[in-house]
C-alpha positions as CSV (number, residue, x, y, z in Angstrom):
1,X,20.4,-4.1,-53.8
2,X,20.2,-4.5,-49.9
3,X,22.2,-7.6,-48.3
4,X,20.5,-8.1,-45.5
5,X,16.5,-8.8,-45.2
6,X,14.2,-5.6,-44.6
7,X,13.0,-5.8,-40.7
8,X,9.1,-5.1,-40.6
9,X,7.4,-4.7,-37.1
10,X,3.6,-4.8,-36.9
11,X,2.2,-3.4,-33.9
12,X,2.5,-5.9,-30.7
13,X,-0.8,-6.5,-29.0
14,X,-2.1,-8.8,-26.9
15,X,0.8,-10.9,-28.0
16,X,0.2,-11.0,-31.6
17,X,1.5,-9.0,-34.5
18,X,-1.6,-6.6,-35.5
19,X,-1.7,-4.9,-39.2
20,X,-1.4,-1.5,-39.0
21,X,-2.7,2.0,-40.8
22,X,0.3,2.3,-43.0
23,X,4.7,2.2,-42.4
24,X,7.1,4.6,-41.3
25,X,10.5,3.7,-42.6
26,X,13.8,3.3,-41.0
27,X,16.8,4.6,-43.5
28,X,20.6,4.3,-42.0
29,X,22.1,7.1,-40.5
30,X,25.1,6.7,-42.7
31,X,22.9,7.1,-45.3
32,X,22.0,10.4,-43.9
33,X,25.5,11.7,-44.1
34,X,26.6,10.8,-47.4
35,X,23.1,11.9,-49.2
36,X,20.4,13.4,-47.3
37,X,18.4,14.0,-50.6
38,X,18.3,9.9,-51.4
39,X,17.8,9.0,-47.9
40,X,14.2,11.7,-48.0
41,X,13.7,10.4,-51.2
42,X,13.4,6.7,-49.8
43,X,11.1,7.3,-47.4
44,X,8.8,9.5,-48.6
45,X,8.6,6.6,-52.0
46,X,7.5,4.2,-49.4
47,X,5.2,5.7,-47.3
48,X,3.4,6.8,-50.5
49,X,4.0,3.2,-51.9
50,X,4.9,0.1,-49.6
51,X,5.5,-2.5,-52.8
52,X,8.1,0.4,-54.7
53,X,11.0,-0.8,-55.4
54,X,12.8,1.3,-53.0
55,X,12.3,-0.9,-49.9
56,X,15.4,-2.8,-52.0
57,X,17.7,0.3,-51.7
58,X,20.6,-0.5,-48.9
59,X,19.8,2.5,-47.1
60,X,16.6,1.4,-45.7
61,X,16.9,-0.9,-42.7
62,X,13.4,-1.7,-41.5
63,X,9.5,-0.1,-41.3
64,X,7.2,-0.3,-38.4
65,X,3.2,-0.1,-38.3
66,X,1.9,3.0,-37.8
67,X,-1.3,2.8,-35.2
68,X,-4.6,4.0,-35.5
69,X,-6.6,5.6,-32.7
70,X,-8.5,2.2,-32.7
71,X,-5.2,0.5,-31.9
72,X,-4.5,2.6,-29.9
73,X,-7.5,1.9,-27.3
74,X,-6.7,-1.9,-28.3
75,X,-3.5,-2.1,-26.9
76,X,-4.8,-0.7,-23.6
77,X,-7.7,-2.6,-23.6
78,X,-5.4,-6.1,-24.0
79,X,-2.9,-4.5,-21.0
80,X,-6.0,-3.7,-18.7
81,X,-7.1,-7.3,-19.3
82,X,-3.7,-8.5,-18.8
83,X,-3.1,-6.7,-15.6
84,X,-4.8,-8.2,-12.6
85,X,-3.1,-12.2,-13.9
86,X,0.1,-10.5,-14.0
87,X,-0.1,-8.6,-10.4
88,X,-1.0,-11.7,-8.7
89,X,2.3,-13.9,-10.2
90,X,4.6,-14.1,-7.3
91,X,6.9,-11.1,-7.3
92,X,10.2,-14.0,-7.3
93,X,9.2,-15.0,-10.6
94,X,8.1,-11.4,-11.9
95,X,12.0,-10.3,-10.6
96,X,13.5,-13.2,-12.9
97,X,12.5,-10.9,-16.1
98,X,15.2,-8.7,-14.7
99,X,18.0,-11.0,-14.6
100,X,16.4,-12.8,-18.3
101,X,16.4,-9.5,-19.9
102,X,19.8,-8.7,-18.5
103,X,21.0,-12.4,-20.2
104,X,19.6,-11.7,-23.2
105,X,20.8,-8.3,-23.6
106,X,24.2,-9.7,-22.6
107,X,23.7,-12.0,-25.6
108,X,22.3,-9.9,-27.9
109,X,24.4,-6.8,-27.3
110,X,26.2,-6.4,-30.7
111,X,22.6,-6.4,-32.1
112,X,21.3,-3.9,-29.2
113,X,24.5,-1.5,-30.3
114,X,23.8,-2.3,-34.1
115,X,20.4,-0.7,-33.7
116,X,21.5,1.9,-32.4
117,X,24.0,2.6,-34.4
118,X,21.7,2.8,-37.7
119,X,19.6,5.2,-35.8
120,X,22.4,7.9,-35.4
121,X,23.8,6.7,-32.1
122,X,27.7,6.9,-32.3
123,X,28.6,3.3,-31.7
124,X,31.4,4.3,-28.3
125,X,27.7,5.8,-26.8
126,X,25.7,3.1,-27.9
127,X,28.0,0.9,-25.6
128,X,27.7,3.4,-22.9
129,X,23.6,3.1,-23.6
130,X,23.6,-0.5,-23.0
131,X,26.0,-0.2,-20.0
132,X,23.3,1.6,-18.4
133,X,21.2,-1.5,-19.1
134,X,23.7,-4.1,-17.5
135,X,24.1,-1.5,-14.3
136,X,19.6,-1.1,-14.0
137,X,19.1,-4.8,-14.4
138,X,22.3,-5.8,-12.2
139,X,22.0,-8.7,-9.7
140,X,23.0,-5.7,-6.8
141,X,20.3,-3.6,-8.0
142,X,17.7,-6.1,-9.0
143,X,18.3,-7.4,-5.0
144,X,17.8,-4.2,-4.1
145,X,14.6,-3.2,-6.1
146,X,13.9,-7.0,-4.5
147,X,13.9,-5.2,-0.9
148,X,11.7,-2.3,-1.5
149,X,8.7,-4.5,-3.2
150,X,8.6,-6.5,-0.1
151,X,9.6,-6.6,3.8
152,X,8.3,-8.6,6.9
153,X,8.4,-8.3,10.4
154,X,7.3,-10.2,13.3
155,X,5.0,-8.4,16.2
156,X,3.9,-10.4,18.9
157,X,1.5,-12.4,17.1
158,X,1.2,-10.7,14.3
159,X,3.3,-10.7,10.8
160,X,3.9,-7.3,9.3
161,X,3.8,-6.5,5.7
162,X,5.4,-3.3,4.1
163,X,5.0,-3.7,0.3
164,X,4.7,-1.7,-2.7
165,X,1.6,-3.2,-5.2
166,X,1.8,-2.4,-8.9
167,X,-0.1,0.5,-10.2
168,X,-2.2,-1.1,-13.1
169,X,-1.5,-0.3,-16.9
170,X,1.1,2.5,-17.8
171,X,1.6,3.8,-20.6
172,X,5.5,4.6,-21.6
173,X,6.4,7.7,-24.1
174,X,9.5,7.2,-24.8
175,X,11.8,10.2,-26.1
176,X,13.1,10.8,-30.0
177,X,16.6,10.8,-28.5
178,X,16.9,8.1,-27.3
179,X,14.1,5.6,-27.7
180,X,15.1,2.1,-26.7
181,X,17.2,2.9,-23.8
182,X,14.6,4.3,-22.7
183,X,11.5,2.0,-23.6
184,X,13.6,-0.8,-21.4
185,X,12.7,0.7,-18.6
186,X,9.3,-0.5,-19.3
187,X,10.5,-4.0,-18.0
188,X,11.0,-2.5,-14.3
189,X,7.3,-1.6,-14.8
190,X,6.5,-4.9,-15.6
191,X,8.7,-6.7,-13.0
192,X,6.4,-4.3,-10.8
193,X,3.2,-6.6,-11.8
194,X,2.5,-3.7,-14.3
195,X,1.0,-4.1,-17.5
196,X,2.5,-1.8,-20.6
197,X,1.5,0.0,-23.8
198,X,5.1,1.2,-25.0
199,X,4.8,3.5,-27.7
200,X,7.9,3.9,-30.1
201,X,8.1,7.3,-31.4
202,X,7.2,7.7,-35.2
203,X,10.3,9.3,-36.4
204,X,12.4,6.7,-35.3
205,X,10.6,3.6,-34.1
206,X,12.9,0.6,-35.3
207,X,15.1,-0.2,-32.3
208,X,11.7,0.4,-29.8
209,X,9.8,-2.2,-31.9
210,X,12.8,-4.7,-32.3
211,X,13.7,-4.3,-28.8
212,X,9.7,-4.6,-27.0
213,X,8.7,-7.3,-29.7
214,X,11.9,-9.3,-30.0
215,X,13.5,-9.6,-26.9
216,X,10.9,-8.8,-24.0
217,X,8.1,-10.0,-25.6
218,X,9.4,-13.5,-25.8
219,X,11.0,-13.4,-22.3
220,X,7.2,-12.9,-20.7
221,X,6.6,-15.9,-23.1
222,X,9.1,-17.9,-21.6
223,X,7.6,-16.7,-18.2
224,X,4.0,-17.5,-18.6
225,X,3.0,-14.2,-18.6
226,X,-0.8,-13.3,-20.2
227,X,-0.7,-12.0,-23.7
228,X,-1.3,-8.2,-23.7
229,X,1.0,-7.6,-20.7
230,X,3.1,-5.9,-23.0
231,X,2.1,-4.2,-25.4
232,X,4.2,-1.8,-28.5
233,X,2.9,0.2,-30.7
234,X,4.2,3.2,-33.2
235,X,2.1,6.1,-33.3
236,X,1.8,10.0,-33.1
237,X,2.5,11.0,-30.1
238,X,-0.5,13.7,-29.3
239,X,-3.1,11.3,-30.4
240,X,-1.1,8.6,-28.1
241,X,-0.8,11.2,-25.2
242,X,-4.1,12.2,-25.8
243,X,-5.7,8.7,-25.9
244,X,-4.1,7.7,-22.8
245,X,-5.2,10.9,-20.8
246,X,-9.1,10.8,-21.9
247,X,-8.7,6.4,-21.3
248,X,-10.4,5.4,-17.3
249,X,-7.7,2.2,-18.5
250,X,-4.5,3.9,-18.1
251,X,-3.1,4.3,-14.5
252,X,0.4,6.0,-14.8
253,X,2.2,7.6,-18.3
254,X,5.5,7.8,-17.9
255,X,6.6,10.8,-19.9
256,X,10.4,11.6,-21.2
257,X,10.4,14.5,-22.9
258,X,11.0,18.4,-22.8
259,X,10.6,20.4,-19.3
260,X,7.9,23.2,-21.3
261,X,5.6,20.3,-22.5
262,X,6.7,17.6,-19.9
263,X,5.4,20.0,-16.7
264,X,2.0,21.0,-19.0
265,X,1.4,17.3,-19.2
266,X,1.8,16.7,-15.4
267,X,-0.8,18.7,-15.2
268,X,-3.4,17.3,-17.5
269,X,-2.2,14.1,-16.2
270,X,-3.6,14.8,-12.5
271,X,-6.6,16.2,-13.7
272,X,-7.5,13.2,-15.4
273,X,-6.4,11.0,-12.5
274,X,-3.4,9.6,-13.6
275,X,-0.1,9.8,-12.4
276,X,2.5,11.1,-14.1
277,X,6.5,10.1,-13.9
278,X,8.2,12.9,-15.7
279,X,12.0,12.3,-17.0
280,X,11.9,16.1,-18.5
281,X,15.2,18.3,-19.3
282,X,18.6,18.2,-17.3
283,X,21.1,21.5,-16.9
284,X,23.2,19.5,-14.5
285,X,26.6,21.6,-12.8
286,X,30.2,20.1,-12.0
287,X,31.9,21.8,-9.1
288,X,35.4,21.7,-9.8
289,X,37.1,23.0,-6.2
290,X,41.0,24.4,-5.2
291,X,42.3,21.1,-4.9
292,X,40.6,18.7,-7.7
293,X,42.2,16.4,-9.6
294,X,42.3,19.1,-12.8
295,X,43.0,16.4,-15.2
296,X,40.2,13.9,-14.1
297,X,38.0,16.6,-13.6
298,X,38.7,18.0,-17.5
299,X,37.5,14.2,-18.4
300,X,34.3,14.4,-17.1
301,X,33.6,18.0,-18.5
302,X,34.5,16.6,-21.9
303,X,31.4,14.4,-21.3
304,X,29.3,17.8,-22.4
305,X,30.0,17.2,-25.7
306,X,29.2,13.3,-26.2
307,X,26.2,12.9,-28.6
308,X,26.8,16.9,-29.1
309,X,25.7,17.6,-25.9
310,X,21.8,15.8,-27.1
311,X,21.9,14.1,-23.8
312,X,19.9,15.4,-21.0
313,X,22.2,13.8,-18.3
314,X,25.4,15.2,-19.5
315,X,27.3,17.8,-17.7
316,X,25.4,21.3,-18.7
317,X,27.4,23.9,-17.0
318,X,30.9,23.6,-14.8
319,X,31.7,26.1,-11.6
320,X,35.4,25.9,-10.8
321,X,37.7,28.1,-8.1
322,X,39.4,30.5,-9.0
323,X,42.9,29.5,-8.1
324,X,42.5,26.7,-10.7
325,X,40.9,28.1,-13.5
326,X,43.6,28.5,-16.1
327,X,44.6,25.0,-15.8
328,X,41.5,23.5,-16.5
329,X,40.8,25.6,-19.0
330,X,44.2,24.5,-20.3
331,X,43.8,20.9,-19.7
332,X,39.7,21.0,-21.1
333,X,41.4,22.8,-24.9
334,X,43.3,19.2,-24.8
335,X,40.3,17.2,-24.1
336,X,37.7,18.6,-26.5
337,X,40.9,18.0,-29.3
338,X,39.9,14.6,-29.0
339,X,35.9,14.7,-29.6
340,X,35.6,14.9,-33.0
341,X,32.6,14.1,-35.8
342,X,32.7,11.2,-38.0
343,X,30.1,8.2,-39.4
344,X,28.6,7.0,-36.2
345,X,30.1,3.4,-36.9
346,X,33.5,4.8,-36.3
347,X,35.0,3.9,-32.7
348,X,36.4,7.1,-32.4
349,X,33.9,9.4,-33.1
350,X,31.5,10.9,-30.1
351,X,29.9,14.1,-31.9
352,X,26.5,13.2,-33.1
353,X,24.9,15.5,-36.4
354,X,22.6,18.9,-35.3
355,X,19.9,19.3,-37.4
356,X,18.5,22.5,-36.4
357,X,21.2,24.8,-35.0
358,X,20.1,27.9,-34.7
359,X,19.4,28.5,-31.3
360,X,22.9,27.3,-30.3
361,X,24.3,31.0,-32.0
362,X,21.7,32.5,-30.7
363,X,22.7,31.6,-27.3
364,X,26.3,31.7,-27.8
365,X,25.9,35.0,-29.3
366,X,23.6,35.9,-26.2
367,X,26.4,34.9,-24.1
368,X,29.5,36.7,-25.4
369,X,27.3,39.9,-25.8
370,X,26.7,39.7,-22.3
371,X,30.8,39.6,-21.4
372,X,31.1,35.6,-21.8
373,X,34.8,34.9,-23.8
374,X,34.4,32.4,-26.4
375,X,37.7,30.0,-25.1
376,X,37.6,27.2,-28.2
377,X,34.5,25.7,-30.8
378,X,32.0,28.2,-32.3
379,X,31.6,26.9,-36.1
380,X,29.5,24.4,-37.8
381,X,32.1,21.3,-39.3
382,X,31.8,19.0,-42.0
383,X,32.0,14.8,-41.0
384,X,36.1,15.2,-41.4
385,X,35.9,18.1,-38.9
386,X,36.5,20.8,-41.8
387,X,34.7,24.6,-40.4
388,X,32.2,25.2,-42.7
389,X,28.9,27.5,-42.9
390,X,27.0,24.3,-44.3
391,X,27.7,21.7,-41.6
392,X,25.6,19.5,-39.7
393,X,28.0,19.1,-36.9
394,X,29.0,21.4,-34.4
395,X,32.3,22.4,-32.7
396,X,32.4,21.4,-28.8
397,X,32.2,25.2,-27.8
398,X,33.5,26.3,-24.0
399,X,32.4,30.0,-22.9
400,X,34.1,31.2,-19.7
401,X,31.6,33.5,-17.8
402,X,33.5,35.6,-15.2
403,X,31.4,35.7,-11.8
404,X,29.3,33.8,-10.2
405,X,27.2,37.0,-9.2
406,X,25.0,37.0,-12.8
407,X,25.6,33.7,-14.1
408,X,22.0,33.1,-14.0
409,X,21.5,35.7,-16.4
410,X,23.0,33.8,-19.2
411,X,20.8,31.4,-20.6
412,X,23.4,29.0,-21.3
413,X,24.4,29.0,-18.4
414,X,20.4,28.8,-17.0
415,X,18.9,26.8,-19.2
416,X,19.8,23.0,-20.9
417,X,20.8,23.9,-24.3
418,X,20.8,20.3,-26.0
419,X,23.9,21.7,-28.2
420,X,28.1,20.9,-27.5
421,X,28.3,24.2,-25.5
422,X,29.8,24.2,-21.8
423,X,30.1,27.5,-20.0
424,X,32.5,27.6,-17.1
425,X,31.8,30.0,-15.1
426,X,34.8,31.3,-12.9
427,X,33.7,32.6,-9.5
428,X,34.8,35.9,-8.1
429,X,37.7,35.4,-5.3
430,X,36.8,35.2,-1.8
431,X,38.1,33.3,1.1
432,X,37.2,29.4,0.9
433,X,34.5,29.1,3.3
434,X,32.5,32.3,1.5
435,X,33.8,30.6,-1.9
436,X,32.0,26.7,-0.7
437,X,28.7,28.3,0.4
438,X,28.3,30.1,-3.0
439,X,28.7,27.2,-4.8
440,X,26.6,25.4,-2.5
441,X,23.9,27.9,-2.8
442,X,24.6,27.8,-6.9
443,X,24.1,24.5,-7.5
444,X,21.0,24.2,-5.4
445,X,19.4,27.5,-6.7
446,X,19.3,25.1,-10.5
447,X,15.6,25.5,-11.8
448,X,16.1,22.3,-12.9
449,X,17.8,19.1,-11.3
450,X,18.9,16.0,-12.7
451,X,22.6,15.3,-11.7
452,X,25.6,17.5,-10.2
453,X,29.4,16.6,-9.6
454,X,32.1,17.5,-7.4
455,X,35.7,17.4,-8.0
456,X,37.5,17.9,-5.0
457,X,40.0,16.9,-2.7
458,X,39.6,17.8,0.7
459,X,36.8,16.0,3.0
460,X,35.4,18.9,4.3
461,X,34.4,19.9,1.1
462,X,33.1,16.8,0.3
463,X,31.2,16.3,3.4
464,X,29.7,19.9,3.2
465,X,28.3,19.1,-0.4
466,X,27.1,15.6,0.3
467,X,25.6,17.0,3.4
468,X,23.7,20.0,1.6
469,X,23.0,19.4,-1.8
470,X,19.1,19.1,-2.3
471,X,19.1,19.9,-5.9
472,X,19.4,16.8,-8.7
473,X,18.4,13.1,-8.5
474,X,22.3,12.1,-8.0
475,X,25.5,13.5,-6.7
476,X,28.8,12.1,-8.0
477,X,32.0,13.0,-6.5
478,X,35.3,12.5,-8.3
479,X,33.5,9.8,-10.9
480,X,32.1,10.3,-14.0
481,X,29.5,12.6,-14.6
482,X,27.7,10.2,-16.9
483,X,28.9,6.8,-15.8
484,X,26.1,4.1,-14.3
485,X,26.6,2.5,-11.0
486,X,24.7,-0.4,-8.9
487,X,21.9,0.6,-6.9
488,X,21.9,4.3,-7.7
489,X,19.2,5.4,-10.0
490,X,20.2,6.1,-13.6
491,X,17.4,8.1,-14.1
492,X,15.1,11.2,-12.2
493,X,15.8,14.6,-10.3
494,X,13.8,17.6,-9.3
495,X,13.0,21.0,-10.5
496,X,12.0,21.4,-13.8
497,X,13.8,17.7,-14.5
498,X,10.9,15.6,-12.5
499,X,7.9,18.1,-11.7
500,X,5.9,18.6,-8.7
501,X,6.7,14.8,-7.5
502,X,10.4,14.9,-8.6
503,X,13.1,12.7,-7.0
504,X,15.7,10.1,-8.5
505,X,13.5,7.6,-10.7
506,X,13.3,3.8,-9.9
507,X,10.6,3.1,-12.7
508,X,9.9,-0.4,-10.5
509,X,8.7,1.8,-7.5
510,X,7.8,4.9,-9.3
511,X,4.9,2.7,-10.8
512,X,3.8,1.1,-8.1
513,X,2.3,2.7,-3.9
514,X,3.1,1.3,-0.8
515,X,0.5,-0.9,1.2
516,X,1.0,-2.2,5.0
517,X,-0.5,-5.6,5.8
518,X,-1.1,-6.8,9.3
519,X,-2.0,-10.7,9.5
520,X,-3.2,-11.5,12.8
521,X,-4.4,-15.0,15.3
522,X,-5.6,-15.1,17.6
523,X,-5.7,-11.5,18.6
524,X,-8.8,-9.4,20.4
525,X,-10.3,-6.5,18.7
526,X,-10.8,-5.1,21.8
527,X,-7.9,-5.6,23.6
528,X,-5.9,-4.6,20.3
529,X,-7.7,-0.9,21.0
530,X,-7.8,-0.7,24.3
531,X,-5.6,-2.8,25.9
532,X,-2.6,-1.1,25.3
C-alpha cells in the first residue's frame, strides 16, 4: 500500500480545475529500474480503469487529466480573455511574480527536486535544474529584464518612451526531457503581460501540472491577476500543436523540441501568423587551447556525460591543441571514473537510463570505421555499473578523432547525439596563429549553435574568440560549460538550435516587440516637420 496520498491534477483553466477526457499516470522512476514489467503493468491498469486497485500500489505517484480538443480551444479561449486585463497591470507589479516565484521556489525546493526526482532526474541534476531557476528569476536579472521592458528620456519638451508590449496569448510546448524546468519559463512570459496555455507533455506531465497549478497559479492569485491568465493543460502534442496553429487566439508558441521537427514548425508557424521561439537541438564545442587549465578543462568536458548526455546544453564535442592532447585525454579517463549509474535518488549518481540506444552504436560504430579510436566507454551497464548486453545505461564513451580537416564528416562529431558520447578531436599541428583561426573557423562553421567554451590561458586568445565567435547563444571562458549565471541567458542560440530568428532566449522579451512613444505639449505640428 502507498504512504503518501496519490497527487491528481485536473486541467487548469480559467483558474479552475476542469474534468478531463481520461488520466495519464505518473509511476516512480525507481520503480522503473527495479521492475519495468510492474511499473507498464500499473499504468496501463489505470488508464483502462481509474477506480482499480492499482492506484494504491507505491510505485504510482500521481495522474494528470488528459485534454480534449474542446479543452484545448478552452484554455485559449480563457487566456485570450485574460490577456488585455493582464497587459494593462503595471509592469512593477507584473515583475513582482518574478521575485514571488523565486521565494516560493526557494521554499519549496526539496519539493521542486522531489519531482523531479520521481520523473528520472538524478537528484545532483535536479539541483542543478532549479539552480537555473534561482539564476533566471534573480534580483540582477529580474533588474535587468526590468530595463529592457521600459526606458525614458527627456527631449526638449517631449518624454520618450522605448518599451517592449507583450505579445498576447502563447502557447508553451514544453519538451519530454525536461518538462518543468522548462514550463517555468512560462512565468517570464507572463511577467511580460502575456497570457499562457502551458501544455505538460503526456508521457510525463506530473511535475508540469504540480508546478503551473500549485505554485504559479496561486502566486497570480495572490497578485490579482484574471483567472485564465494561466492556463495548464496535458494533452497530445500534435493535436495541441495543431490546435494552436489553425487558432486566430494564439500569438506566439514557444516550441522546445528537436531541430528536424522544431525548424518544420517555424515554418507552419509563420504561415499561420504566429511567431515561433524555437529552443531546438544543441551540438555545442569546448576549445581547449596550449595553455588551459587541463584539469579544469577535463571538469567541464565531464559535463557531456550528466543526464547521459540527454541534455541539449551539454558540451557535444571538444577541440583541443595538439601540444596538450595526451594530458587531457589522461586527466578526462580520471573524470568519467567518477560518473557512474545508479537510482536517481542517490547523490552520487549523474548517468540517467537510455531507453532506445541504438543509434548511439550506430554512430560510434560510424565513427571508429571512419579512423575515430575508441579512448574509454563503449558498452551498455547494469544500475551497479556491471557491462552488460541488456543494460539501460550507457558507458560515458570518448572517441578521439585525429584532424580537424574531416571532422565534420563524422556525425558525432556533426550532429547532437543525445547519448554519453564526446569526440575530441585533436587538430593537426601548425603554428599557433594558423592553429586559433581553425578553431575559430570550426566552431563558427557549427550547423547548429547553442553554447561554446574556451579553456585558455593567454588573453590574446581570449580576446580573439570573444571578438569572433558568432556561432551559439553564449560563450563561456574558463567556467562551466553548464553552469547558470546572472543576466546571461540560460537558454537560445542560432543555427539549427533557434531557426531563422535565432539568438540567446530571454522568454520575457522574446514574447513581447518593441514600441517607441513620444508624449508631447505644447509642441507645433508644423514646426516639429519643418522647423528643424
Amino acid at each position: 500500500m502507498r504512504d503518501k496520498p496519490l497527487l491528481s491534477y485536473e486541467l487548469y483553466i480559467a483558474g479552475k480545475d476542469v474534468e478531463g477526457d481520461g488520466w495519464v499516470y505518473t509511476v516512480s522512476s525507481r520503480s522503473l529500474l527495479e521492475d519495468v514489467f510492474t511499473s507498464v503493468g500499473l499504468k496501463r491498469d489505470l488508464e483502462r480503469d481509474p477506480a482499480s486497485e492499482a492506484a494504491q500500489h507505491p510505485y504510482v505517484i500521481g495522474r494528470c487529466a488528459i485534454a480534449s480538443s474542446g479543452a484545448i480551444d478552452l484554455a485559449t479561449e480563457a487566456a485570450a480573455a485574460a490577456a488585455p486585463g493582464w497587459a494593462a497591470v503595471p509592469l512593477e507589479r507584473r515583475m513582482r511574480l518574478g521575485t514571488r516565484f523565486r521565494e516560493e521556489l526557494l521554499a519549496r525546493q526539496d519539493e521542486f527536486v522531489d519531482m523531479l526526482v520521481a520523473e528520472g532526474h538524478p537528484v545532483k541534476l535536479a539541483r542543478w535544474e532549479l539552480s537555473c531557476l534561482f539564476q533566471v528569476y534573480s534580483e540582477e536579472s529580474l533588474g535587468w529584464y526590468r530595463e529592457q521592458m521600459h526606458t525614458e528620456f527627456s527631449h526638449g519638451d517631449r518624454r520618450l518612451i522605448v518599451r517592449r508590449r507583450p505579445d498576447g496569448v502563447v502557447g508553451f510546448h514544453p519538451p519530454q526531457n525536461a518538462p518543468a524546468p522548462s514550463a517555468a519559463l512560462a512565468v517570464l512570459a507572463l511577467m511580460a503581460g502575456n497570457a499562457v496555455v502551458v501544455r505538460a507533455p503526456r508521457s510525463i506531465a506530473l511535475s508540469t501540472m504540480w508546478l503551473m497549478r500549485d505554485v504559479v497559479g496561486p502566486l497570480l492569485d495572490e497578485l490579482g491577476a484574471p483567472p485564465g491568465v494561466l492556463n495548464a493543460i496535458c494533452g497530445n502534442p500534435k493535436q495541441t500543436l495543431d490546435r494552436w496553429l489553425a487558432d486566430p487566439l494564439i500569438d506566439d508558441i514557444f516550441y522546445i523540441g528537436g531541430s528536424k521537427e522544431g525548424l518544420l514548425f517555424e515554418r507552419d508557424c509563420v504561415a499561420a501568423g504566429k511567431k515561433p521561439i524555437l529552443e531546438l537541438a544543441g551540438n555545442d564545442t569546448i576549445v581547449v587551447w596550449r595553455d588551459a587549465d587541463v584539469e579544469k578543462a577535463a571538469q567541464a568536458l565531464a559535463e557531456a556525460f550528466y543526464g547521459s548526455g540527454q541534455i541539449c546544453m551539454v558540451p557535444n564535442c571538444v577541440v583541443v591543441h595538439p601540444a596538450v592532447a595526451d594530458r587531457l585525454f589522461e586527466e578526462v579517463r580520471a573524470r568519467v571514473a567518477e560518473v557512474r549509474p545508479g537510482y536517481p535518488q542517490d547523490p552520487e549518481v549523474l548517468l540517467s537510463p537510455v531507453r532506445r540506444s541504438e543509434r548511439f552504436f550506430g554512430l560510434l560504430k560510424q565513427a571508429t570505421d571512419r579512423g575515430a579510436e575508441l579512448v574509454i566507454g563503449g558498452l551498455r551497464t547494469e544500475l551497479d555499473g556491471t557491462p552488460s548486453q541488456t543494460g539501460v545505461f550507457l558507458q560515458p564513451t570518448v572517441v578521439r578523432v585525429n584532424g580537424l580537416a574531416g571532422a565534420r564528416a563524422y556525425d558525432v562529431v556533426d550532429q547532437e547525439t543525445f547519448f554519453p558520447l564526446l569526440p575530441i578531436v585533436v587538430a593537426e599541428p601548425a603554428d599557433d596563429d594558423e592553429l586559433l583561426d581553425r578553431f575559430v573557423d570550426f566552431v563558427n562553421s557549427n550547423r547548429y549553435g547553442l553554447r561554446n567554451s574556451l579553456w585558455a590561458g593567454s588573453d590574446r586568445v581570449i580576446d580573439t574568440f570573444v571578438g569572433r565567435i558568432s556561432n551559439g547563444g553564449l560563450l563561456k571562458v574558463n567556467d562551466s560549460h553548464i553552469g547558470f549565471l546572472p543576466y546571461l541567458p540560460s537558454h537560445g542560440g542560432t543555427g539549427l538550435t533557434g531557426g531563422a530568428f535565432g539568438e540567446a532566449n530571454y522568454p520575457m522579451l522574446k514574447t513581447s516587440h518593441l514600441q517607441g512613444v513620444s508624449i508631447a505639449r505644447g509642441i507645433s505640428p508644423h514646426e516639429a516637420v519643418f522647423g528643424s
